[in-house]
PDB file with one MODEL, atoms N, CA, C and O in Angstrom:
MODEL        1
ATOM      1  N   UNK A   1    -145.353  46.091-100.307  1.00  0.00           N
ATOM      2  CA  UNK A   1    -144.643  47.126-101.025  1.00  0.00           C
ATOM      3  C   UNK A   1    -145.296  48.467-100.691  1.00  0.00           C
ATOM      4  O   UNK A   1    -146.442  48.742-101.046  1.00  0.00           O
ATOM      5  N   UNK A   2    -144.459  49.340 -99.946  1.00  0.00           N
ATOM      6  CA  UNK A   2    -145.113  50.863-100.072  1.00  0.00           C
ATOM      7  C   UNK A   2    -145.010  51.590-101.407  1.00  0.00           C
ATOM      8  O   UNK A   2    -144.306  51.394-102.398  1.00  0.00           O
ATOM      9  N   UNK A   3    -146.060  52.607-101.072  1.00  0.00           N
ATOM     10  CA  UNK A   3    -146.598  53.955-102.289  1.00  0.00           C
ATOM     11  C   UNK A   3    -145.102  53.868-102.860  1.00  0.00           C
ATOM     12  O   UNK A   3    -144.780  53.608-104.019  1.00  0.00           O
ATOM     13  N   UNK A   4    -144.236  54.158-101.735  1.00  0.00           N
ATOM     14  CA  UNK A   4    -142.857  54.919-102.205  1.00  0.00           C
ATOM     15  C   UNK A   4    -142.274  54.069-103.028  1.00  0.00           C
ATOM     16  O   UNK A   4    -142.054  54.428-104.184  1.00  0.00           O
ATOM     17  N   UNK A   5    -141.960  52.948-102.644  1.00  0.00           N
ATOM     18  CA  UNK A   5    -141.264  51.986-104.008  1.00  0.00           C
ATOM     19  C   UNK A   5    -141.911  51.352-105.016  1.00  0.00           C
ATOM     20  O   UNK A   5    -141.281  50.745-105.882  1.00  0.00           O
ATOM     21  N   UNK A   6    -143.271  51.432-105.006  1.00  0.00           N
ATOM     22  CA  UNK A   6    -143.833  51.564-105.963  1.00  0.00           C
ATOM     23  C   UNK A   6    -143.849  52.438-106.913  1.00  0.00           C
ATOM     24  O   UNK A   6    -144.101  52.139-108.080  1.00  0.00           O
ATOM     25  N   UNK A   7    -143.629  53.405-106.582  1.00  0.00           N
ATOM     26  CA  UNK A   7    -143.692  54.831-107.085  1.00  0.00           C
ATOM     27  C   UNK A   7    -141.942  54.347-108.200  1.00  0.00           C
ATOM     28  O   UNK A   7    -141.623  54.313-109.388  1.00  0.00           O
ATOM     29  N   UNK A   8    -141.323  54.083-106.909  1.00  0.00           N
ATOM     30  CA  UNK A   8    -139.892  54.362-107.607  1.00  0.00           C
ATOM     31  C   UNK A   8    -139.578  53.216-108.546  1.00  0.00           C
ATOM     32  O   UNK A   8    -138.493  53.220-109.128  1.00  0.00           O
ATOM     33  N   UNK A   9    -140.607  52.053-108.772  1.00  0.00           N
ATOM     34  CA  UNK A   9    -140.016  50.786-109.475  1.00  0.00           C
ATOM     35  C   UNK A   9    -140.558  51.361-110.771  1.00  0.00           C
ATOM     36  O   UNK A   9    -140.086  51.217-111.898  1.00  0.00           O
ATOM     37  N   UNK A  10    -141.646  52.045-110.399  1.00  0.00           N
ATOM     38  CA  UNK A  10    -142.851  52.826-111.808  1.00  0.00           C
ATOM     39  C   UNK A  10    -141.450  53.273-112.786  1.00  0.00           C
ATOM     40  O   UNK A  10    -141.081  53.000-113.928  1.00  0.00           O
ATOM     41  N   UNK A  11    -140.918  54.104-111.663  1.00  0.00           N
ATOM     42  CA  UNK A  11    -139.462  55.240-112.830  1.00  0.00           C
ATOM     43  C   UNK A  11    -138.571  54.691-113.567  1.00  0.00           C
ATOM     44  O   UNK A  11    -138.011  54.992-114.622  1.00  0.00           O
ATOM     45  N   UNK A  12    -138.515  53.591-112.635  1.00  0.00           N
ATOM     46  CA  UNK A  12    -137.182  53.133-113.328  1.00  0.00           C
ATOM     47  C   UNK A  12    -137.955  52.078-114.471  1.00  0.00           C
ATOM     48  O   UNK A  12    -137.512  52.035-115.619  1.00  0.00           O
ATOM     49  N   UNK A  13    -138.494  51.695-114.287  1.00  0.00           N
ATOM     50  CA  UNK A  13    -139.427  50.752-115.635  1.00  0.00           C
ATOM     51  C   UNK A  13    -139.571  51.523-117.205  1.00  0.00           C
ATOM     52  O   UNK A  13    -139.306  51.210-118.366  1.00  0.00           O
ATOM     53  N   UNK A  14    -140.233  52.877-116.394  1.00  0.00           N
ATOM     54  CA  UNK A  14    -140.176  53.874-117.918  1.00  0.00           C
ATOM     55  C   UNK A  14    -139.143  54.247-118.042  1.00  0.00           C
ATOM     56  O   UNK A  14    -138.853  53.969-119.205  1.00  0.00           O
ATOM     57  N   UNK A  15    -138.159  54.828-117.493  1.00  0.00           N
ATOM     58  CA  UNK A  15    -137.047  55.318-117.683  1.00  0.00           C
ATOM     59  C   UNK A  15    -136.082  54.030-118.762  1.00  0.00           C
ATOM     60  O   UNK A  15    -135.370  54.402-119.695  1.00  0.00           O
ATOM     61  N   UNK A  16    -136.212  52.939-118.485  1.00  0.00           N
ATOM     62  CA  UNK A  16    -135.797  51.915-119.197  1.00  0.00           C
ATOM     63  C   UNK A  16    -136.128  51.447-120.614  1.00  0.00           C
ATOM     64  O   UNK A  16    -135.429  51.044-121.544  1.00  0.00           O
ATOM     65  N   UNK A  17    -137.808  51.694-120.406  1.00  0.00           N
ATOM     66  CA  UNK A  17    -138.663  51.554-121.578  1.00  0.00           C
ATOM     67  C   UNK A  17    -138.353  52.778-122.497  1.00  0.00           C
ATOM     68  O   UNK A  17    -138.176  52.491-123.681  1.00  0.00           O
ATOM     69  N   UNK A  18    -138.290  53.654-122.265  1.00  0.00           N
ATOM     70  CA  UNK A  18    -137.689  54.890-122.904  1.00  0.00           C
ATOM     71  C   UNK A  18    -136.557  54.904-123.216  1.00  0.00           C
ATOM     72  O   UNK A  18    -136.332  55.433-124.304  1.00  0.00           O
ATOM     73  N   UNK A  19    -135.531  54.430-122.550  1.00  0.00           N
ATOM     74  CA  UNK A  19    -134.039  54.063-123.389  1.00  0.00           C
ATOM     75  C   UNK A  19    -133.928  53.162-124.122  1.00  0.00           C
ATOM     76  O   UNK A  19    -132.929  53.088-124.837  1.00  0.00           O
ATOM     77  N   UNK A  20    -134.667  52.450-124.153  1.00  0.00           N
ATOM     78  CA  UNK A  20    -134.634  50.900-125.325  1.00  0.00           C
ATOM     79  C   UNK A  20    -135.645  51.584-126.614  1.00  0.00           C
ATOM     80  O   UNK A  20    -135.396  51.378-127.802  1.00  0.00           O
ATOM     81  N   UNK A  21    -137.000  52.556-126.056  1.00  0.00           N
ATOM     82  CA  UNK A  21    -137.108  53.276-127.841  1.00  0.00           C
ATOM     83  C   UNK A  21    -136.545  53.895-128.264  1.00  0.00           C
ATOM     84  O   UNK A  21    -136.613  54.045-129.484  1.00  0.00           O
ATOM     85  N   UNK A  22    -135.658  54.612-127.486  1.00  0.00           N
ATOM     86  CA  UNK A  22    -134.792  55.855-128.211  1.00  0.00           C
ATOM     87  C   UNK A  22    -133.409  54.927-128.856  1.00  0.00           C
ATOM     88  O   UNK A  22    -132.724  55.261-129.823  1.00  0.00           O
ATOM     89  N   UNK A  23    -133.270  53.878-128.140  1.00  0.00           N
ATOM     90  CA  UNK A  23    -131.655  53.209-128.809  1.00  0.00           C
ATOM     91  C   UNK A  23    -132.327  52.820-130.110  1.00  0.00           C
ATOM     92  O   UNK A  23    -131.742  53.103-131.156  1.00  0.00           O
ATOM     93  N   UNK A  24    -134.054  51.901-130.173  1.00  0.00           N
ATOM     94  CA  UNK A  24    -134.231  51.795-131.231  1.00  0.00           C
ATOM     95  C   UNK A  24    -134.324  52.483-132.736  1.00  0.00           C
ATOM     96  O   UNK A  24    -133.800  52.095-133.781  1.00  0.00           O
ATOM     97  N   UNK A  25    -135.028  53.443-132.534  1.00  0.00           N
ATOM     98  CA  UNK A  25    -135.258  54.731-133.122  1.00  0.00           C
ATOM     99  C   UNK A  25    -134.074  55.180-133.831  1.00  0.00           C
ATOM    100  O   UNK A  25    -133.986  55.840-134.866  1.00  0.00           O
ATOM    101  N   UNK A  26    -133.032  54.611-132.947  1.00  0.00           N
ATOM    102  CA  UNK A  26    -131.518  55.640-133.087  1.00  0.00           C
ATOM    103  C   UNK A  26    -130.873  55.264-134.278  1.00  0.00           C
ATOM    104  O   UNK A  26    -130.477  55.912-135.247  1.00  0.00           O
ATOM    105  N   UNK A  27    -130.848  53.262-133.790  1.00  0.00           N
ATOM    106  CA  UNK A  27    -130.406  52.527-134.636  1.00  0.00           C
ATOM    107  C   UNK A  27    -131.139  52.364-136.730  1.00  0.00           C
ATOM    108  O   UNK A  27    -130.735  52.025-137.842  1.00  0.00           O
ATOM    109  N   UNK A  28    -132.005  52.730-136.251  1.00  0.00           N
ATOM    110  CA  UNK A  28    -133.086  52.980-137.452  1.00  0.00           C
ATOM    111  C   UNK A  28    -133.266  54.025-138.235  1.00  0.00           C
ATOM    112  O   UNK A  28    -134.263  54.722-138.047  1.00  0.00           O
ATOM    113  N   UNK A  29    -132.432  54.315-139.170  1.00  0.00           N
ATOM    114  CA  UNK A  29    -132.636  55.215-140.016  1.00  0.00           C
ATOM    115  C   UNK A  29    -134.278  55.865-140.538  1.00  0.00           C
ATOM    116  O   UNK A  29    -134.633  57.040-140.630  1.00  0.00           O
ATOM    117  N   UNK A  30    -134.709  55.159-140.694  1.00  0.00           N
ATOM    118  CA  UNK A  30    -136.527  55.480-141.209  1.00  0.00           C
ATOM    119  C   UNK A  30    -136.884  56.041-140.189  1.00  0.00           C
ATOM    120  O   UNK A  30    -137.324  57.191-140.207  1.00  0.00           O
ATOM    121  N   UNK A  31    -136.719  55.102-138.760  1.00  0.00           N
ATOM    122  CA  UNK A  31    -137.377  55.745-137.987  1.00  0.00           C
ATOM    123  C   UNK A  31    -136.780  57.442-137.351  1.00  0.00           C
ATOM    124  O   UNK A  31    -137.409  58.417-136.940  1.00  0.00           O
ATOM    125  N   UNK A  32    -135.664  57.242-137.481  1.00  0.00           N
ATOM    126  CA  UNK A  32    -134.864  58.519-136.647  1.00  0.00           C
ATOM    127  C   UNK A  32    -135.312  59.591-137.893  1.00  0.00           C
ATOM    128  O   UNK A  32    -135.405  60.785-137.607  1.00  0.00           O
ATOM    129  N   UNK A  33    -135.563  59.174-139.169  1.00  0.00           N
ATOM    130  CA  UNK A  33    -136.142  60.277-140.112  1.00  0.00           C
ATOM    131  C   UNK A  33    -137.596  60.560-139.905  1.00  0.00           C
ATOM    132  O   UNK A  33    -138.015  61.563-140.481  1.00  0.00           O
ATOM    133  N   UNK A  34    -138.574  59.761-139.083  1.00  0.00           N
ATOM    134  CA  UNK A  34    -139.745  60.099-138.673  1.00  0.00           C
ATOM    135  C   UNK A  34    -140.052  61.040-137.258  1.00  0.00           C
ATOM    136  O   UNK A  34    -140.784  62.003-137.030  1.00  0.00           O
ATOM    137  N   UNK A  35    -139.123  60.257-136.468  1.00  0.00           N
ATOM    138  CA  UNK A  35    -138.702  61.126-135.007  1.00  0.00           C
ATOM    139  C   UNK A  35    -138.482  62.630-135.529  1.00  0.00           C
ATOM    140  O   UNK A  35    -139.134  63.611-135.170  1.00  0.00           O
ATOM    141  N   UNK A  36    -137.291  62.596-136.569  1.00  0.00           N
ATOM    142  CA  UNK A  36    -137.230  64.087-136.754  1.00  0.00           C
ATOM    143  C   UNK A  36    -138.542  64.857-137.247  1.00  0.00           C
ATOM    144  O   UNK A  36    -139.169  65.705-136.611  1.00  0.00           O
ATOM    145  N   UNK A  37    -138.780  64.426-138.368  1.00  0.00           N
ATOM    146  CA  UNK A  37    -139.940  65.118-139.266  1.00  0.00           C
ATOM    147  C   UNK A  37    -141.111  65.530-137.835  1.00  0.00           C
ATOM    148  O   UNK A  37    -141.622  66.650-137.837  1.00  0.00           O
ATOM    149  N   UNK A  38    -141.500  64.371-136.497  1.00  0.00           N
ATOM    150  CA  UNK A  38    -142.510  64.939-136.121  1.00  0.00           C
ATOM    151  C   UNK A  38    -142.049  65.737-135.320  1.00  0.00           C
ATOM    152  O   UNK A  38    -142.817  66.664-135.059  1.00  0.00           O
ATOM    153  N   UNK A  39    -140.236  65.761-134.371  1.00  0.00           N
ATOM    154  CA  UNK A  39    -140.453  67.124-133.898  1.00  0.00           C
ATOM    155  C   UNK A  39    -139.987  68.801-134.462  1.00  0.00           C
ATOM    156  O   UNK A  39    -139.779  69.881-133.910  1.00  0.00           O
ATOM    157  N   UNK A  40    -139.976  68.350-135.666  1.00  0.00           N
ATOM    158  CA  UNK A  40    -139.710  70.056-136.401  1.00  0.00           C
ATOM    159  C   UNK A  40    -141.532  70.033-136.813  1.00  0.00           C
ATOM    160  O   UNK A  40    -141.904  71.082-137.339  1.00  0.00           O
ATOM    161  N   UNK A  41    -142.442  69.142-136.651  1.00  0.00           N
ATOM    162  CA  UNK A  41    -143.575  69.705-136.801  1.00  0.00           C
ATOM    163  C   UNK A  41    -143.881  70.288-135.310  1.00  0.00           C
ATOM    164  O   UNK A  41    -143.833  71.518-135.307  1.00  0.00           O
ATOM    165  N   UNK A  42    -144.144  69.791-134.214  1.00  0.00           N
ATOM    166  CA  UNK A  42    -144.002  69.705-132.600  1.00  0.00           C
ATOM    167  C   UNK A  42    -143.582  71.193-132.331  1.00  0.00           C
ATOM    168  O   UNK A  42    -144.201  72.063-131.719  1.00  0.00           O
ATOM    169  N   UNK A  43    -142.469  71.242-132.900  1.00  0.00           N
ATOM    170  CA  UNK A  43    -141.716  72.365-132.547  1.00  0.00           C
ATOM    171  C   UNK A  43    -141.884  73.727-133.477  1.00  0.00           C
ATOM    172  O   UNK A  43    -141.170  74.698-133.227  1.00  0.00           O
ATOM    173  N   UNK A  44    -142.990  73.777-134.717  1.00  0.00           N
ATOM    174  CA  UNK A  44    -143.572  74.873-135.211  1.00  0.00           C
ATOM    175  C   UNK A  44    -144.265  74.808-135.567  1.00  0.00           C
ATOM    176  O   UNK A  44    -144.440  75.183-136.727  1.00  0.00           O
ATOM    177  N   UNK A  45    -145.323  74.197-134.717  1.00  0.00           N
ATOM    178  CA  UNK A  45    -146.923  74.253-134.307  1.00  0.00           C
ATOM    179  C   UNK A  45    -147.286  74.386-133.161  1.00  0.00           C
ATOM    180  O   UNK A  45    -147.397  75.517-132.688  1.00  0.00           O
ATOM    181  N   UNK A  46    -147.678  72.786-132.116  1.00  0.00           N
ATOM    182  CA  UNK A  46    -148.293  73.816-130.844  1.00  0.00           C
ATOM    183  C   UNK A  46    -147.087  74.049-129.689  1.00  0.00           C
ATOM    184  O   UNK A  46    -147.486  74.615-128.671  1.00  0.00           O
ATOM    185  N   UNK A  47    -145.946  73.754-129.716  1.00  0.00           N
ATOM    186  CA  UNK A  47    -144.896  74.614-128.870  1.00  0.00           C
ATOM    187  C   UNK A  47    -144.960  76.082-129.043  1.00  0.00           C
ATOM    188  O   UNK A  47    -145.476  76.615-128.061  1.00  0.00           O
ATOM    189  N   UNK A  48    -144.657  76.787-129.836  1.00  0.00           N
ATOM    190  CA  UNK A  48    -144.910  78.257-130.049  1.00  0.00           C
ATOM    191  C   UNK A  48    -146.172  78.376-129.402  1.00  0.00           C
ATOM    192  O   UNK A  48    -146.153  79.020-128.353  1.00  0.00           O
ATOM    193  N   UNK A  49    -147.639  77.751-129.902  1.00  0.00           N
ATOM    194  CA  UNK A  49    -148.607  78.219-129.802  1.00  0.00           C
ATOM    195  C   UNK A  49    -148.609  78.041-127.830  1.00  0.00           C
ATOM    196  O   UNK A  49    -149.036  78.917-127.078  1.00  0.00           O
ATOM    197  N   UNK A  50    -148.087  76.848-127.427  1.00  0.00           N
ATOM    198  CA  UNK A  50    -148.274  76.890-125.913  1.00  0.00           C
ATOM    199  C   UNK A  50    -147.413  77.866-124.755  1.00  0.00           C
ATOM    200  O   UNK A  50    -147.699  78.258-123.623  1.00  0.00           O
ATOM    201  N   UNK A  51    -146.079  78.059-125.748  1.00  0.00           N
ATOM    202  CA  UNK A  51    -144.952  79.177-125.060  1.00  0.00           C
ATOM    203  C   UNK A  51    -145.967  80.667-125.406  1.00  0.00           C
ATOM    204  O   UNK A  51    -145.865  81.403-124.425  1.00  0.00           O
ATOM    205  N   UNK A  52    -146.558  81.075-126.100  1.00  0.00           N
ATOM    206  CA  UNK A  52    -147.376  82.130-125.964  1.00  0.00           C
ATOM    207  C   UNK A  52    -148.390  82.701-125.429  1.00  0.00           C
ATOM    208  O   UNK A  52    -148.570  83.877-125.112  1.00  0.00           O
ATOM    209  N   UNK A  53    -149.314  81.414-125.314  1.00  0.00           N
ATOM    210  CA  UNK A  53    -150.295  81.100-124.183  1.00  0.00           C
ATOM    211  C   UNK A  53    -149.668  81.681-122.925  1.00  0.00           C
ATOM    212  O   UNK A  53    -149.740  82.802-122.422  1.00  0.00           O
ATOM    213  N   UNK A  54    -148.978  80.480-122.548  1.00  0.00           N
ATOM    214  CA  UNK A  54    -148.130  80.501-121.782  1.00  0.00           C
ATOM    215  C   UNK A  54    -147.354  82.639-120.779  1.00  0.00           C
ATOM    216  O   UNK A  54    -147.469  83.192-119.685  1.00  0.00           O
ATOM    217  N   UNK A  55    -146.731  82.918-122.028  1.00  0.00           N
ATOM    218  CA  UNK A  55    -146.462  84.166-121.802  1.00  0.00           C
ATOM    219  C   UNK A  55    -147.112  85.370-121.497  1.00  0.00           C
ATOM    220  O   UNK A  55    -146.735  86.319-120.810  1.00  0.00           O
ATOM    221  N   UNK A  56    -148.613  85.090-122.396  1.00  0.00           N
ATOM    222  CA  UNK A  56    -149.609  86.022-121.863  1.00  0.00           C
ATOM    223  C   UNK A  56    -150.377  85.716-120.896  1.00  0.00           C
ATOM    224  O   UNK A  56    -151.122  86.656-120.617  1.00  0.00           O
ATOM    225  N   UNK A  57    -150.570  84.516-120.052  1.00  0.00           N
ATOM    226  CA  UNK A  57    -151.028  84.126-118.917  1.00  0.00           C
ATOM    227  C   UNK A  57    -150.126  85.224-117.778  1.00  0.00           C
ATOM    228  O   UNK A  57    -150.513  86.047-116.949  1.00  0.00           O
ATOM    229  N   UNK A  58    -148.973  84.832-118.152  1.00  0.00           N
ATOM    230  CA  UNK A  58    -147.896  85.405-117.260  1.00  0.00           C
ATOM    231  C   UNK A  58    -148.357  86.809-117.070  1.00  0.00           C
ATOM    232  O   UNK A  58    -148.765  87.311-116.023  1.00  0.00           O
ATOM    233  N   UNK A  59    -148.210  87.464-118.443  1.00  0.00           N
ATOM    234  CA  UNK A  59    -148.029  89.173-118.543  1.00  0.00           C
ATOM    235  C   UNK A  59    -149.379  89.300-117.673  1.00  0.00           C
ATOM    236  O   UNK A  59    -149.288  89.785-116.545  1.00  0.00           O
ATOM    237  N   UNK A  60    -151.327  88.640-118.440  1.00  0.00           N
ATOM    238  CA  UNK A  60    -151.848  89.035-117.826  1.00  0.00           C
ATOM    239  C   UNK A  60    -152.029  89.150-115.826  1.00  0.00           C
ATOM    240  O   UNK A  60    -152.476  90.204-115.373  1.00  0.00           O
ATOM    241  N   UNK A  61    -151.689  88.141-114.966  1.00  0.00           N
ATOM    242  CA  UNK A  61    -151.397  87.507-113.507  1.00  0.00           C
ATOM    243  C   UNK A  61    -149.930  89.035-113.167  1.00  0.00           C
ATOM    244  O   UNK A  61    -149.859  89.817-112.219  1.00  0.00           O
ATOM    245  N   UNK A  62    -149.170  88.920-114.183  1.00  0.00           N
ATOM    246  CA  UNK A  62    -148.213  90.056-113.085  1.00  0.00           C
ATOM    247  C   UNK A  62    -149.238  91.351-113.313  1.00  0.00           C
ATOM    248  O   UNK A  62    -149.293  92.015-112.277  1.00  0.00           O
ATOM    249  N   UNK A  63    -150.005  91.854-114.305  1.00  0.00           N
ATOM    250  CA  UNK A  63    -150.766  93.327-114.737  1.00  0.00           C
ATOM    251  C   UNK A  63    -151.679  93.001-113.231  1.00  0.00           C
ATOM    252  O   UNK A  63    -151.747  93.727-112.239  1.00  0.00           O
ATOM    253  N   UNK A  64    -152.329  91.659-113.461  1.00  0.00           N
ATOM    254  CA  UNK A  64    -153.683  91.833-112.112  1.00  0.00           C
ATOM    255  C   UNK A  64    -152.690  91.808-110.759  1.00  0.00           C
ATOM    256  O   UNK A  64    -153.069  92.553-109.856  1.00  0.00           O
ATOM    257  N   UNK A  65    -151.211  90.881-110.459  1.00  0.00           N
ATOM    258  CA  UNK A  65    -150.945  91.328-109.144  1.00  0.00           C
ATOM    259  C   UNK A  65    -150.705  92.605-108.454  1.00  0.00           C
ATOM    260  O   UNK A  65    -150.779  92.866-107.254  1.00  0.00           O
ATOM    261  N   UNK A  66    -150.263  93.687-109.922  1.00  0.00           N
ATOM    262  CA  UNK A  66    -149.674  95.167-109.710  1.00  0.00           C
ATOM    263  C   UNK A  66    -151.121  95.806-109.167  1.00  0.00           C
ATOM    264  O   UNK A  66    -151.118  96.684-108.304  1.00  0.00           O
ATOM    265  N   UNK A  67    -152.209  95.349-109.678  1.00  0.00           N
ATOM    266  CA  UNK A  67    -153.142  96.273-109.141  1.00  0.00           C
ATOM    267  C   UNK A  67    -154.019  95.937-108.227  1.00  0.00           C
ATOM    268  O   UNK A  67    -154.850  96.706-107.742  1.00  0.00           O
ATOM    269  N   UNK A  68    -153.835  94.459-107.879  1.00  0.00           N
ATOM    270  CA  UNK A  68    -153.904  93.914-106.250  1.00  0.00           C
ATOM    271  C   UNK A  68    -153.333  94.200-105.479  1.00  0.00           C
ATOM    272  O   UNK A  68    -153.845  93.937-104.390  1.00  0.00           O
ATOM    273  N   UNK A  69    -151.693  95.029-105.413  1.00  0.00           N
ATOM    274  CA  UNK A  69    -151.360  95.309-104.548  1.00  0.00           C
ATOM    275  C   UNK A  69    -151.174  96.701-104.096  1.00  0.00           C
ATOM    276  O   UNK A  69    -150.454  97.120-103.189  1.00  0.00           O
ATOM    277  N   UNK A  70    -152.200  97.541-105.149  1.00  0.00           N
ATOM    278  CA  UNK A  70    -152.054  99.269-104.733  1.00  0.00           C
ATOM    279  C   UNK A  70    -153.358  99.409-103.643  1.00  0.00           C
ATOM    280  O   UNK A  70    -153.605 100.492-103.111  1.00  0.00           O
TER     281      UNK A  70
ENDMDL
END
């Protein structure tokens, strides 16, 4: 077996394993009320905190390319 279909049997395994938790999850009321609860936490805690990071990495890299290139 090469890297390559190894690689590609890897995807499709999770990709599978991941549709059989999410059908579960789906089917499951408790759980689809836990799924939610953790991503409205996910999503206003460290998402913001990493999209900001994130943004001032940016701002600072374009400020240092402007004055790398005078």
């Amino acid at each position: 077996m090469t890297e390559e279909s190894a690689r590609n049997t890897a995807n499709v395994l999770i990709a599978a394993a991941a549709l059989g938790a999410a059908v579960i999850v789906l089917r499951n009321p408790k759980l689809r009320r836990l799924a939610w609860q953790l991503a409205r936490q996910y999503a206003s805690g460290p998402l913001p905190a990493t999209v900001a990071m994130t943004v001032r990495d940016a701002w600072n890299e374009s400020g240092s390319a402007r004055r790398a290139a005078r």
